[in-house]
MILUMBA-438645 format. One line per field, with one value per atom (N, C-alpha, C, O): residue in one letter; atom name; x, y, z. Coordinates in steps of 0.05 Angstrom, whole numbers. Layout:
BEGIN
residuo	[A/...]
atomo	[CA/...]
px	[X/...]
py	[Y/...]
pz	[Z/...]
***
This chain:
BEGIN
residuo	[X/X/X/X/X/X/X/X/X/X/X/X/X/X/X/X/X/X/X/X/X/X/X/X/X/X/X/X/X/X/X/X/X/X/X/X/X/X/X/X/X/X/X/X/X/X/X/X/X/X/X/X/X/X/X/X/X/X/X/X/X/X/X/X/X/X/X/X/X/X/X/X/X/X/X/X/X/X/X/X/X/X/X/X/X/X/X/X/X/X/X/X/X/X/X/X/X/X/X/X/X/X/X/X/X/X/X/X/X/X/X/X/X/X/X/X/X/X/X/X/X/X/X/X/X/X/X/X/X/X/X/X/X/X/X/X/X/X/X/X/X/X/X/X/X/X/X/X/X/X/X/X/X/X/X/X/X/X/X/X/X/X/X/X/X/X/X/X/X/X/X/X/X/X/X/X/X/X/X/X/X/X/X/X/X/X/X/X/X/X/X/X/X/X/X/X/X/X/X/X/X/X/X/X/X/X/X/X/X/X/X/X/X/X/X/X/X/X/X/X/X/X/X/X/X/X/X/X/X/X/X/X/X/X/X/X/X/X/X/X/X/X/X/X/X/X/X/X/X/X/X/X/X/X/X/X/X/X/X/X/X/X/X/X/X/X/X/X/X/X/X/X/X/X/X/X/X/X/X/X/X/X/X/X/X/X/X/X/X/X/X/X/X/X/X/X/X/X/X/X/X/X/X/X/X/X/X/X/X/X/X/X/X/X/X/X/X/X/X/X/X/X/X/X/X/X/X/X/X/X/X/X/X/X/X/X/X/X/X/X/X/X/X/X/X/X/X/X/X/X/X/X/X/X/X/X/X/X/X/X/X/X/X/X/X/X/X/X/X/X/X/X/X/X/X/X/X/X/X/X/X/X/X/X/X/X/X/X/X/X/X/X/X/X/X/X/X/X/X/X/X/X/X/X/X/X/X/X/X/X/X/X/X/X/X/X/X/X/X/X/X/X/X/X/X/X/X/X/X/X/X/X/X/X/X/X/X/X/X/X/X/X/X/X/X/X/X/X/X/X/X/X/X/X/X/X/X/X/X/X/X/X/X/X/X/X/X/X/X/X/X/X/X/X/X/X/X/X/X/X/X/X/X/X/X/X/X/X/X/X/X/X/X/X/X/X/X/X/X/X/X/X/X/X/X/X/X/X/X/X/X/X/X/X/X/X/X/X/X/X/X/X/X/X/X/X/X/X/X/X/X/X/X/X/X/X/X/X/X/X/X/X/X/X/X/X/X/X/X/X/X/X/X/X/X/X/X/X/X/X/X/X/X/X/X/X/X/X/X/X/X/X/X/X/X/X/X/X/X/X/X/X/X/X/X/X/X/X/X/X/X/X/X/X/X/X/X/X/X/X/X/X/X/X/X/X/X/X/X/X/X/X/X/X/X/X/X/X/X/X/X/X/X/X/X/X/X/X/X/X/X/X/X/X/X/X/X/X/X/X/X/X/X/X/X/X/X/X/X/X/X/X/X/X/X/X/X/X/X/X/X/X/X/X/X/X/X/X/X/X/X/X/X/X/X/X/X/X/X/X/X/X/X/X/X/X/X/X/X/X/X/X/X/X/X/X/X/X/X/X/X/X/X/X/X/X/X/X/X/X/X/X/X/X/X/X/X/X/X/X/X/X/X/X/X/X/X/X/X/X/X/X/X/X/X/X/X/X/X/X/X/X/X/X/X/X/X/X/X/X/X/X/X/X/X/X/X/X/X/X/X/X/X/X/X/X/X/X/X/X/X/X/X/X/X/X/X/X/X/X/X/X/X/X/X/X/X/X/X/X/X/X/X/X/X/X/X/X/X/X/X/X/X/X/X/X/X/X/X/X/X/X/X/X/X/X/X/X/X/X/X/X/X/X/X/X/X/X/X/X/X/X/X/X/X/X/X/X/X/X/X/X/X/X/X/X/X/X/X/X/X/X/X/X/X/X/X/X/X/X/X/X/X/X/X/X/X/X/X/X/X/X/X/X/X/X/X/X/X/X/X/X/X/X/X/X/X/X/X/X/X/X/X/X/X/X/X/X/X/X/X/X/X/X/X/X/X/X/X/X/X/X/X/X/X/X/X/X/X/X/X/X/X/X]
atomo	[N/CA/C/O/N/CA/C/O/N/CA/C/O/N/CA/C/O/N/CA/C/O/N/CA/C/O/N/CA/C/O/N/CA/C/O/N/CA/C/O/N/CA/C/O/N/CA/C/O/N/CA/C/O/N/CA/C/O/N/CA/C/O/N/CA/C/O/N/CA/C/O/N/CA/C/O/N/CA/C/O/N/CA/C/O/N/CA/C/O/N/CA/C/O/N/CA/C/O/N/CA/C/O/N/CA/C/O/N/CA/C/O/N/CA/C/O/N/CA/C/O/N/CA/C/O/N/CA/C/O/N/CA/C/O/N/CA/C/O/N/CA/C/O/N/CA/C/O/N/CA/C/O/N/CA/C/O/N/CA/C/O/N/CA/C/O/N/CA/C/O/N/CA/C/O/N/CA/C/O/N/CA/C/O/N/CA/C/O/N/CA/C/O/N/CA/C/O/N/CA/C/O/N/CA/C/O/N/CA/C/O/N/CA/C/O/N/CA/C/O/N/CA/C/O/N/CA/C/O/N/CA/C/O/N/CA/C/O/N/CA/C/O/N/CA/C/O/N/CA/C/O/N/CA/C/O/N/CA/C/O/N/CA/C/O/N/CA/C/O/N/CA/C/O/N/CA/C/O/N/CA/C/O/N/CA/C/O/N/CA/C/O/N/CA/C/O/N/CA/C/O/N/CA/C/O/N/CA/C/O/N/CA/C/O/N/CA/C/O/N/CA/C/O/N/CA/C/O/N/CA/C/O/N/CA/C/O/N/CA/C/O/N/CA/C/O/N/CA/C/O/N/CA/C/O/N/CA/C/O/N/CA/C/O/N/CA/C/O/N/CA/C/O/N/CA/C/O/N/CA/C/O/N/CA/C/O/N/CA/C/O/N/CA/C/O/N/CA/C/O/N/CA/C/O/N/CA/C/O/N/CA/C/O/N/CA/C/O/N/CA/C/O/N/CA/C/O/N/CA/C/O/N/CA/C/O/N/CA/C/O/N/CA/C/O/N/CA/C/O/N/CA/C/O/N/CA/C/O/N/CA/C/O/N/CA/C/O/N/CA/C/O/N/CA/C/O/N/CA/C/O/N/CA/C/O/N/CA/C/O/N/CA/C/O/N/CA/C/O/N/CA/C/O/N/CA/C/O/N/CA/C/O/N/CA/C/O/N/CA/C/O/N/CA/C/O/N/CA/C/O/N/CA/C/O/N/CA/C/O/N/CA/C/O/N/CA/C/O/N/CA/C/O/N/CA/C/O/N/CA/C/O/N/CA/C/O/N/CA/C/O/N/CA/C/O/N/CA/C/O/N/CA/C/O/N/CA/C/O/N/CA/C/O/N/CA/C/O/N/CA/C/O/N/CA/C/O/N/CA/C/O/N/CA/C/O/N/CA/C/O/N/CA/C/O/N/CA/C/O/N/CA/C/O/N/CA/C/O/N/CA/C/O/N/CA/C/O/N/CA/C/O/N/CA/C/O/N/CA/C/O/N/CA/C/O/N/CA/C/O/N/CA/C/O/N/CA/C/O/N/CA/C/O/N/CA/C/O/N/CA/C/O/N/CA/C/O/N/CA/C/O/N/CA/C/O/N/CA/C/O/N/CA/C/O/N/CA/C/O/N/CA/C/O/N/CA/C/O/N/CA/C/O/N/CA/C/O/N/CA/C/O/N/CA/C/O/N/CA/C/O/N/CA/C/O/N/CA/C/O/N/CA/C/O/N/CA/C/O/N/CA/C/O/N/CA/C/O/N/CA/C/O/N/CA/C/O/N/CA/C/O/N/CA/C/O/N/CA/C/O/N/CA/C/O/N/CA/C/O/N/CA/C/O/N/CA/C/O/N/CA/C/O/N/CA/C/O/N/CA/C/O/N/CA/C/O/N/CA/C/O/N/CA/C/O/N/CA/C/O/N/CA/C/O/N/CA/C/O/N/CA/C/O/N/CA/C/O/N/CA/C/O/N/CA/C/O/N/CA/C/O/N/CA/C/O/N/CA/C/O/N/CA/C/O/N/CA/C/O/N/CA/C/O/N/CA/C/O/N/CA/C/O/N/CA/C/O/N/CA/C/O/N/CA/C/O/N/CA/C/O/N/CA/C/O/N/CA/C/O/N/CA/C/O/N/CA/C/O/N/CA/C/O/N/CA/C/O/N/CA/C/O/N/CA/C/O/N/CA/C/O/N/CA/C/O/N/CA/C/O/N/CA/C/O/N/CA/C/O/N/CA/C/O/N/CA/C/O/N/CA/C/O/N/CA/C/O/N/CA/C/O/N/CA/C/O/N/CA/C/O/N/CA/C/O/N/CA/C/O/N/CA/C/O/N/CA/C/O]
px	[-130/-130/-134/-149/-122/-130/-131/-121/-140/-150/-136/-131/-126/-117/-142/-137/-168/-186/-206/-198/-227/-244/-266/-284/-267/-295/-323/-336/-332/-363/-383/-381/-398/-423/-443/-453/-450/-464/-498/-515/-501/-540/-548/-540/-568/-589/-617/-616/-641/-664/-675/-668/-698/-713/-729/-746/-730/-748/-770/-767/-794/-822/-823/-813/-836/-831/-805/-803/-784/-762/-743/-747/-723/-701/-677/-662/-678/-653/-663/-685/-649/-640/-629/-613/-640/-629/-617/-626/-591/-564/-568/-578/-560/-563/-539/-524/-537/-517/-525/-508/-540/-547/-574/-592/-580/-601/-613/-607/-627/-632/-663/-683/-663/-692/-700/-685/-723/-740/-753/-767/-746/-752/-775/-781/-797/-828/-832/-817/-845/-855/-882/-896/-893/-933/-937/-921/-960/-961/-971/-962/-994/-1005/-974/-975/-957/-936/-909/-894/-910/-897/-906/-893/-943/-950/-942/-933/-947/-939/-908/-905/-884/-859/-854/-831/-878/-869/-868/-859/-878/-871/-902/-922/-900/-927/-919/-895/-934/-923/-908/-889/-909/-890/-863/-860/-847/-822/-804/-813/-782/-767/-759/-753/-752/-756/-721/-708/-717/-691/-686/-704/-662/-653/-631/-615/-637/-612/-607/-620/-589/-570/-569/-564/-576/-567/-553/-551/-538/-512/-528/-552/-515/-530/-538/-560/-514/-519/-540/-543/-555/-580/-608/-629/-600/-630/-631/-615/-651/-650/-689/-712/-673/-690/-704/-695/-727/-754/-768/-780/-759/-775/-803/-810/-819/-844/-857/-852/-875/-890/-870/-867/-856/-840/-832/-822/-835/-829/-795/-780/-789/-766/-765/-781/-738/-732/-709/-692/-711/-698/-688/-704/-667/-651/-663/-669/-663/-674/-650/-636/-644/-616/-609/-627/-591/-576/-575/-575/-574/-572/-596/-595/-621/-647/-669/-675/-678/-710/-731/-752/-731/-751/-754/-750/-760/-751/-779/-797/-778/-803/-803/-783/-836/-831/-841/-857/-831/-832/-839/-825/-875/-876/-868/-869/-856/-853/-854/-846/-866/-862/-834/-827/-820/-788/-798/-819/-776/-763/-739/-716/-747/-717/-701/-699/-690/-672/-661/-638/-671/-652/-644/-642/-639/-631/-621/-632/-593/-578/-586/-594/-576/-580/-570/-564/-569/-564/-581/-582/-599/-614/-639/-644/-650/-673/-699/-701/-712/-743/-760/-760/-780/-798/-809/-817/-823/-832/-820/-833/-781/-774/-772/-762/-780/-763/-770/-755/-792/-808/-787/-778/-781/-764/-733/-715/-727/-712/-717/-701/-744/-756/-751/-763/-741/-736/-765/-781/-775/-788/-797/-790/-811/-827/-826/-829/-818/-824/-831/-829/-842/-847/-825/-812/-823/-799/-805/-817/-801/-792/-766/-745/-768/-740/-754/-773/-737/-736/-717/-696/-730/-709/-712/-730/-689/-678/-685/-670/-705/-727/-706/-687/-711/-692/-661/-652/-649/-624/-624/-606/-643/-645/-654/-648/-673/-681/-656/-650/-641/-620/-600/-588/-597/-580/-588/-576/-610/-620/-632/-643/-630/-629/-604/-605/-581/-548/-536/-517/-559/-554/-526/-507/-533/-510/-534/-558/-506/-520/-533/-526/-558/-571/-571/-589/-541/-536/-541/-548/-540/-547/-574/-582/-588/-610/-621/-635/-617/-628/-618/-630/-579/-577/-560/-535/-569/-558/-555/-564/-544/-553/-584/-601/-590/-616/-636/-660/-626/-650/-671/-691/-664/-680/-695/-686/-710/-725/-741/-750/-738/-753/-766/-755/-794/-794/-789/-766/-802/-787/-794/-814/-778/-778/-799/-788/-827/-847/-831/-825/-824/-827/-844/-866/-839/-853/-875/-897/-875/-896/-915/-934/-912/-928/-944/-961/-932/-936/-967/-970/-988/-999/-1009/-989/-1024/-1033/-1024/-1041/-997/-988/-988/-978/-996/-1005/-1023/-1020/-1046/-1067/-1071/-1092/-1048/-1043/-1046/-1036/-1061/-1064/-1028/-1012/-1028/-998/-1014/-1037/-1007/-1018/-995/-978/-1003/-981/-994/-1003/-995/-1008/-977/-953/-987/-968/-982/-1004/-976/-989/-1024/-1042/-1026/-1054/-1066/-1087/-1056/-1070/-1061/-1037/-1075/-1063/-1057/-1073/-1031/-1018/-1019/-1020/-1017/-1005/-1026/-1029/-1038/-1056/-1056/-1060/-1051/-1049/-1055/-1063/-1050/-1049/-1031/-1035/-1007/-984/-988/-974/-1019/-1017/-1022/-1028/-1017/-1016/-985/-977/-966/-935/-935/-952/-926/-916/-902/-906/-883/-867/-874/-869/-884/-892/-860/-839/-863/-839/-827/-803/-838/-820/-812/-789/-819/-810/-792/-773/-792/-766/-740/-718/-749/-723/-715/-693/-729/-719/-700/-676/-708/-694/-666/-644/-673/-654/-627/-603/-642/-615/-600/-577/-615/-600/-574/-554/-580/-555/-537/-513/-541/-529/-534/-558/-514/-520/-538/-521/-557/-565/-553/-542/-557/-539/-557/-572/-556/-577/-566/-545/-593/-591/-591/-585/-596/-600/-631/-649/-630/-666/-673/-655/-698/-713/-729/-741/-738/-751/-760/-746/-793/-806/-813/-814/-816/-830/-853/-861/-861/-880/-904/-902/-924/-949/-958/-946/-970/-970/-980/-991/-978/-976/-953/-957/-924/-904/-906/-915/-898/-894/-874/-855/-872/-856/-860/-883/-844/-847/-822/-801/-833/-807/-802/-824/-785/-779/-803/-816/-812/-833/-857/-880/-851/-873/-870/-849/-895/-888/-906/-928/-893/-897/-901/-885/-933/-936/-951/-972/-933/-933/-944/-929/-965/-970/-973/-973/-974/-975/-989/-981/-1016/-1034/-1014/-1002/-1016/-1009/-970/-950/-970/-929/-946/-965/-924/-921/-909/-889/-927/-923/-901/-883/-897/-869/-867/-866/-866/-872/-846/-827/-848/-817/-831/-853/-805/-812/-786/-763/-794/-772/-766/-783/-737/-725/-709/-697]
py	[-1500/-1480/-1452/-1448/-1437/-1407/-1387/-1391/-1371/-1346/-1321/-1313/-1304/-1277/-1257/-1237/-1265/-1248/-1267/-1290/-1257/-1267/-1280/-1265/-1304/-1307/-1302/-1307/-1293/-1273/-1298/-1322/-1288/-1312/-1313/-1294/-1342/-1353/-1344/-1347/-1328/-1321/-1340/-1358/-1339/-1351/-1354/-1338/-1373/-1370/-1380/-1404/-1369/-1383/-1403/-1393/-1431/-1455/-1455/-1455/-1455/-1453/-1484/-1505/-1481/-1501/-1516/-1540/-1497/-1518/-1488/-1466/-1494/-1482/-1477/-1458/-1497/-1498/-1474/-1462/-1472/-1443/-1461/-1480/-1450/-1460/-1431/-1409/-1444/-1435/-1424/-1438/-1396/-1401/-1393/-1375/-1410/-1408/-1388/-1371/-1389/-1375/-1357/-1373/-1339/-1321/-1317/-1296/-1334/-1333/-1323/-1332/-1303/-1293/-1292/-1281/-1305/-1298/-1268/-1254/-1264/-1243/-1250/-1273/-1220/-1218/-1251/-1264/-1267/-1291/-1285/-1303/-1266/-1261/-1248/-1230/-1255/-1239/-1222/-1206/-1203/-1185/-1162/-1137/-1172/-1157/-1150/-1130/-1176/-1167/-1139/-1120/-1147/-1120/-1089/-1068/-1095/-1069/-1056/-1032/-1076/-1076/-1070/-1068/-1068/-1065/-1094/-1092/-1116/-1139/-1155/-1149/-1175/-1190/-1218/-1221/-1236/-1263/-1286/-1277/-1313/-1323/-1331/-1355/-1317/-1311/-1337/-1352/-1336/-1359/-1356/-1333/-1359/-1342/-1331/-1342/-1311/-1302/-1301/-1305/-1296/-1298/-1272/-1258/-1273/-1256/-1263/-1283/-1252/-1257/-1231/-1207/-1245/-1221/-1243/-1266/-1227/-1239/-1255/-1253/-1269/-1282/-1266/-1267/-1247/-1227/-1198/-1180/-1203/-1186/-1195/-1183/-1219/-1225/-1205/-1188/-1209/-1195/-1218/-1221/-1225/-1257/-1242/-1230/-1247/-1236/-1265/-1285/-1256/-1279/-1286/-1271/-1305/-1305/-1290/-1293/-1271/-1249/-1234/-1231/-1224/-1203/-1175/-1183/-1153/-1136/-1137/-1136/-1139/-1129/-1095/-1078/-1097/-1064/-1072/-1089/-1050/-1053/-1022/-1007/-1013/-988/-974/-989/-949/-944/-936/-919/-953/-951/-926/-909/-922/-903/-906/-929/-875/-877/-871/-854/-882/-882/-866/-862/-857/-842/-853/-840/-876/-895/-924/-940/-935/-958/-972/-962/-999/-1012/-1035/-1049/-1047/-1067/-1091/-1087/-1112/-1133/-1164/-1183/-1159/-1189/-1212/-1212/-1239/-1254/-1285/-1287/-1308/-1343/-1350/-1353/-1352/-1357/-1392/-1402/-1404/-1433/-1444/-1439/-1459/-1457/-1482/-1496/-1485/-1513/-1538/-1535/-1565/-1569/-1598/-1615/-1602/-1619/-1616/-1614/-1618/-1599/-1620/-1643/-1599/-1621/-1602/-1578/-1613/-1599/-1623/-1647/-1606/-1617/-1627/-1651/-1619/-1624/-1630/-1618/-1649/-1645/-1638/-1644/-1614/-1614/-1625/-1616/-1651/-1664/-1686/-1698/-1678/-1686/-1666/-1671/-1637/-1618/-1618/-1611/-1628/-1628/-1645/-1637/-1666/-1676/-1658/-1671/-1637/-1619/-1597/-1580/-1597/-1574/-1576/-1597/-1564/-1563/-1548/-1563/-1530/-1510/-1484/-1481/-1469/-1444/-1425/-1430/-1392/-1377/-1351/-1354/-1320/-1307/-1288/-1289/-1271/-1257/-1220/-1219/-1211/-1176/-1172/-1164/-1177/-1172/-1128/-1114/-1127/-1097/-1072/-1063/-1065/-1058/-1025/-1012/-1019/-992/-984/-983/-979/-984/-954/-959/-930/-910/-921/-917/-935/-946/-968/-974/-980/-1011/-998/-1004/-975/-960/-956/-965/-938/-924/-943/-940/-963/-985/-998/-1000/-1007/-1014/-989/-996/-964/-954/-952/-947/-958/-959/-984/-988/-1002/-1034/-1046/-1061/-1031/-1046/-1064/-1063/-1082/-1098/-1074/-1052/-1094/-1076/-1086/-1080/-1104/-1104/-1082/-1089/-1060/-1033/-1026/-1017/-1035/-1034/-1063/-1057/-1087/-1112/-1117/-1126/-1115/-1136/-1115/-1115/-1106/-1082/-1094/-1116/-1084/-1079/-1086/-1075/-1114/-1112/-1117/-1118/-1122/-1123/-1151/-1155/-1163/-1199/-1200/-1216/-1188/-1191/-1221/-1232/-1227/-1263/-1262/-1252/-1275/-1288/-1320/-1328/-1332/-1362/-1383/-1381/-1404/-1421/-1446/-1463/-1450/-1471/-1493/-1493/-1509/-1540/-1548/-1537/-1564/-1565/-1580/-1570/-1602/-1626/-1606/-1618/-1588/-1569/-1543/-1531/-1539/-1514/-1518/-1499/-1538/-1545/-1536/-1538/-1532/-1526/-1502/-1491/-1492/-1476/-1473/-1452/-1489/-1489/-1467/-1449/-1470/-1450/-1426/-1413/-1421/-1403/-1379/-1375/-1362/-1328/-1311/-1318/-1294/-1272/-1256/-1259/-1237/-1208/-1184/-1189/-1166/-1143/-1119/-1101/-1121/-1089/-1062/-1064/-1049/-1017/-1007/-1002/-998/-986/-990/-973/-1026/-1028/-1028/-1042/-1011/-1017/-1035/-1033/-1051/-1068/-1058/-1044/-1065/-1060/-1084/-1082/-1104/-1124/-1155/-1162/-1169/-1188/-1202/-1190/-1237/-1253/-1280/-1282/-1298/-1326/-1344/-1350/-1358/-1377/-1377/-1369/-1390/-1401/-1391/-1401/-1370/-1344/-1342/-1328/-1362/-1360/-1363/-1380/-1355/-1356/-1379/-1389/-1393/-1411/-1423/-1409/-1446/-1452/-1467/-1471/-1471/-1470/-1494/-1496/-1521/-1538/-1531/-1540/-1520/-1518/-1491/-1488/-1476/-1451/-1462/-1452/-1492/-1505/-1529/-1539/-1530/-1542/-1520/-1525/-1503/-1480/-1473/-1477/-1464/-1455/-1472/-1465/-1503/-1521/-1527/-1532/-1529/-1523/-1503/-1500/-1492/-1458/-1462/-1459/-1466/-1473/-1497/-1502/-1516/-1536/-1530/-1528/-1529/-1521/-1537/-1559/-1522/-1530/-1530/-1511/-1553/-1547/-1515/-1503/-1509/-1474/-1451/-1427/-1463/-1437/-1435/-1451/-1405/-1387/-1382/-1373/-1387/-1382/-1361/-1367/-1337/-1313/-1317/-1315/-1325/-1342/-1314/-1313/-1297/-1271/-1252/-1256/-1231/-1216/-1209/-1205/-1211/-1197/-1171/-1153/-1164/-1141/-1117/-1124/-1098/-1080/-1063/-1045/-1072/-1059/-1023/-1010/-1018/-989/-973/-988/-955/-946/-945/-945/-944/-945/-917/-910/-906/-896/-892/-885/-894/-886/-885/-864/-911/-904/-917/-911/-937/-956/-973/-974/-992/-1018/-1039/-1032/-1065/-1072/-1101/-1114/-1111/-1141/-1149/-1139/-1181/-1195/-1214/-1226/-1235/-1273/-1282/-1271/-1313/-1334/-1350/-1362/-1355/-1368/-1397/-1410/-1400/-1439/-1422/-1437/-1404/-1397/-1368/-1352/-1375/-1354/-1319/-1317/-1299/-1276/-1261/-1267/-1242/-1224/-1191/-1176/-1187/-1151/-1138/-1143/-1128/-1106/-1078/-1073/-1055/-1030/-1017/-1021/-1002/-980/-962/-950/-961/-941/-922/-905]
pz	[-484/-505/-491/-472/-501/-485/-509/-531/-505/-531/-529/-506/-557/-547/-533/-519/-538/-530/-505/-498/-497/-476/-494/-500/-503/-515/-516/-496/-534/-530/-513/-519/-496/-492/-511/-522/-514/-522/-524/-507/-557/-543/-546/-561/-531/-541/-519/-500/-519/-527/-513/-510/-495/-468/-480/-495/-477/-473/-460/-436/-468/-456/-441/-449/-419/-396/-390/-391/-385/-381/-377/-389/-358/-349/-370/-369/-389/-411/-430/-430/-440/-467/-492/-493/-507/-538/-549/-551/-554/-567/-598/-616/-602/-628/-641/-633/-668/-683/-713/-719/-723/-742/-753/-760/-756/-763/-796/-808/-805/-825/-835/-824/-858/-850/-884/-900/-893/-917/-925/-910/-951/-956/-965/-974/-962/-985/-975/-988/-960/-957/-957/-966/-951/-956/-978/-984/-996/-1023/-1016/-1032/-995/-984/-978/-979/-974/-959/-983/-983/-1002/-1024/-1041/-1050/-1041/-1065/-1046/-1055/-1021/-1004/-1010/-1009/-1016/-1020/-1052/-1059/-1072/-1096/-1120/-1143/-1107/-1120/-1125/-1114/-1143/-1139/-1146/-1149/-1149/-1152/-1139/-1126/-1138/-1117/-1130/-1135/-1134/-1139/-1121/-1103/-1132/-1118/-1091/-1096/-1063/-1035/-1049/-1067/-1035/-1019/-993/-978/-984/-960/-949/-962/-929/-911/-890/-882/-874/-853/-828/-831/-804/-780/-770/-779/-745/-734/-712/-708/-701/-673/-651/-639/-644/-623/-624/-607/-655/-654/-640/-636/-634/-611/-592/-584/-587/-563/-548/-554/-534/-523/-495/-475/-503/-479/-466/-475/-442/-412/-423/-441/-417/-416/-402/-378/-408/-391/-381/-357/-399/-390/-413/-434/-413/-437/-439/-420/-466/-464/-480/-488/-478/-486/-506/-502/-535/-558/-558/-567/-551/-556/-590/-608/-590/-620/-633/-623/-661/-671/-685/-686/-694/-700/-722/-732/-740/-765/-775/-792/-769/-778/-764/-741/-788/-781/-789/-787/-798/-805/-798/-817/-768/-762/-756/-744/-768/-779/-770/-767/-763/-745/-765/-784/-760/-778/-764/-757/-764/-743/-759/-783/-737/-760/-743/-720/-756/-739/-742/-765/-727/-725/-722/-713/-733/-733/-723/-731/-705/-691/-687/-667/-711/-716/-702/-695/-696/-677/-682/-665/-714/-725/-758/-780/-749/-777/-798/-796/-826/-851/-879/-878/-897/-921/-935/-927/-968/-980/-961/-966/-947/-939/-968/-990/-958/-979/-946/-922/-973/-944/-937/-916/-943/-939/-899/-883/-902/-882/-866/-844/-870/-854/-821/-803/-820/-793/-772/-751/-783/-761/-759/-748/-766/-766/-751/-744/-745/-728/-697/-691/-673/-645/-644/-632/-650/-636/-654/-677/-641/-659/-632/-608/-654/-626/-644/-669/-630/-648/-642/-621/-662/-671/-686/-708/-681/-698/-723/-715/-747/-755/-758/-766/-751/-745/-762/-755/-785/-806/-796/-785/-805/-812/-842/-861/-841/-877/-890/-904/-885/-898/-907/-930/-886/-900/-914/-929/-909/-931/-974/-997/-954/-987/-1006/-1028/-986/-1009/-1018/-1039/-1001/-1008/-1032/-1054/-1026/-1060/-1082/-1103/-1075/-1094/-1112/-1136/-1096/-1098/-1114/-1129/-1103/-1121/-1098/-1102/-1074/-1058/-1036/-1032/-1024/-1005/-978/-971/-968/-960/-918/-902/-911/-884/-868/-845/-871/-858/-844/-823/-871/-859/-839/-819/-844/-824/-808/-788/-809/-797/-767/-765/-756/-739/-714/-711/-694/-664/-664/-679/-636/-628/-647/-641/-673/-694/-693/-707/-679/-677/-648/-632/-643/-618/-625/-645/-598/-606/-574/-554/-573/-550/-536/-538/-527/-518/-538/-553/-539/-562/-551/-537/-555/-556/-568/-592/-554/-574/-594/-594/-611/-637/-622/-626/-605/-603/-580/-570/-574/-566/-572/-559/-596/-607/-627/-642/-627/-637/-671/-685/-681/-712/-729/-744/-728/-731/-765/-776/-777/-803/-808/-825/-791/-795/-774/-774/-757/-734/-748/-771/-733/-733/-721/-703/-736/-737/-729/-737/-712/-708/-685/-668/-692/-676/-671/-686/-647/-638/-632/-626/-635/-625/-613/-623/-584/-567/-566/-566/-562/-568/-588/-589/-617/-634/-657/-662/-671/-693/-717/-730/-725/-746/-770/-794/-754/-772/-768/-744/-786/-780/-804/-826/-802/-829/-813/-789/-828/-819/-827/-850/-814/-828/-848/-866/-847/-880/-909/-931/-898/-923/-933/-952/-915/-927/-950/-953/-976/-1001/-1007/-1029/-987/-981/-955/-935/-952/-924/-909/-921/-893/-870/-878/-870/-897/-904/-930/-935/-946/-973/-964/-980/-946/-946/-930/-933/-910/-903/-938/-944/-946/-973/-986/-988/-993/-1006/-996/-1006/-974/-947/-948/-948/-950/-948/-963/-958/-990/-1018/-1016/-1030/-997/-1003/-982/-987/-965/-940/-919/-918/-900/-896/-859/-841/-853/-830/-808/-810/-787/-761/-740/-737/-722/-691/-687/-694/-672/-662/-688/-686/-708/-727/-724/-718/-732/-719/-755/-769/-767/-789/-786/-765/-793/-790/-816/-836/-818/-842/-857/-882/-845/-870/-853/-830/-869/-847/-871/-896/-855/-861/-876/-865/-891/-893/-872/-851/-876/-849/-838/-822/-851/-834/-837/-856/-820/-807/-791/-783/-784/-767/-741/-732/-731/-694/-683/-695/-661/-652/-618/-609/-600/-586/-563/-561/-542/-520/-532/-525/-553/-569/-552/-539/-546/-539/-564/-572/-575/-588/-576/-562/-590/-577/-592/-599/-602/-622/-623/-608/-631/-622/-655/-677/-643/-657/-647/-627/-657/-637/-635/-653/-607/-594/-588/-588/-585/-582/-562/-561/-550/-516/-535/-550/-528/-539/-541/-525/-558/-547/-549/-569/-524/-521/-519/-504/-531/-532/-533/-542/-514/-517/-530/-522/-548/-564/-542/-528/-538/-513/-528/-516]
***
């Protein structure tokens, strides 16, 4: 087979103890998942989840003990950091119960969905879709993907995010609105999941702005950290 164009490579996602990379096929991220972070957003109650979409090539995948660097996007004067427990698929399905989703689970890693908050605003002030603002260049910073049978009690795991040392952002998993099997229940209802699709479960309350010479560092207690600097 040969192509009119050069085929893009393949992102994807450093493996904690192991040389291999997990591939990813899809970026799927819950909206408002903490009720602390919903009332911050305007909302209250546990509402049914929603969902959105970044492309695959918005990762941007950080070494173990290593900073990465996120270019500061264009367009925006208000760019906001969004810690979040990513899920990292590695057993497809459609109609999941959560009750099975775990054996669907490869791995956990932590993650930034990184919005362009001024353009996501006016978009929904417009009642249009609001891709502009999430799903951009660079917007999915992730660090390496823990195996599930390693990643230990992540039920009751601490979220937290410092900026330049200081904390912004601090909750616990299990403050999800939707915990990680009932949002792959949902999730699968709508679409049929595929090994290598990435889950970005929701963020904490706390988000804020960042700009330009931030460095940002993220954990999940029992998952290997992830530092990114705004360039």
């Amino acid at each position: 087979m040969s192509f009119v164009l050069t085929p893009p490579a393949t992102t994807s996602v450093p493996v904690v103890g192991t040389k291999d990379r997990f591939p990813v096929h899809r970026i799927y991220c819950v909206g408002r998942n903490y009720e602390e972070h919903a009332k911050e957003m305007g909302f209250t109650g546990r509402e049914p989840p929603f969902f959105f979409l970044k492309p695959a090539d918005a990762i941007v995948a950080v070494e173990a003990g290593s900073i990465g660097a996120m270019p500061y996007p264009s367009l925006t004067q208000n760019l906001h950091h969004e810690i979040e427990l990513v899920v990292a698929i590695g057993q497809g399905g459609k109609n999941i119960k959560a009750a099975d989703a775990q054996q669907h689970i490869f791995g956990y890693a932590v993650g930034l969905d990184m919005t362009r908050r001024d353009l996501q605003g006016e978009m929904k002030k417009q009642g249009r879709p609001w891709c502009i603002g999430k799903a951009f260049d660079h917007s999915a910073p992730i660090g390496p993907i823990t195996p599930a049978t390693q990643a230990g009690d992540l039920a009751n795991a601490e979220i937290h995010l410092q900026v330049n040392g200081q904390e912004r952002q601090r909750s616990r998993i299990s403050k999800l609105i939707w915990n990680i099997g009932e949002t792959i229940e949902h999730l699968s209802a709508a679409w049929e999941l595929q090994p290598g699709d990435l889950i970005y479960t929701g963020t904490p309350e706390g988000v804020a702005a960042v700009v330009a010479g931030d460095t940002l560092s993220g954990e999940v207690t029992g998952l290997e950290p992830l530092s990114i600097k705004i360039t």
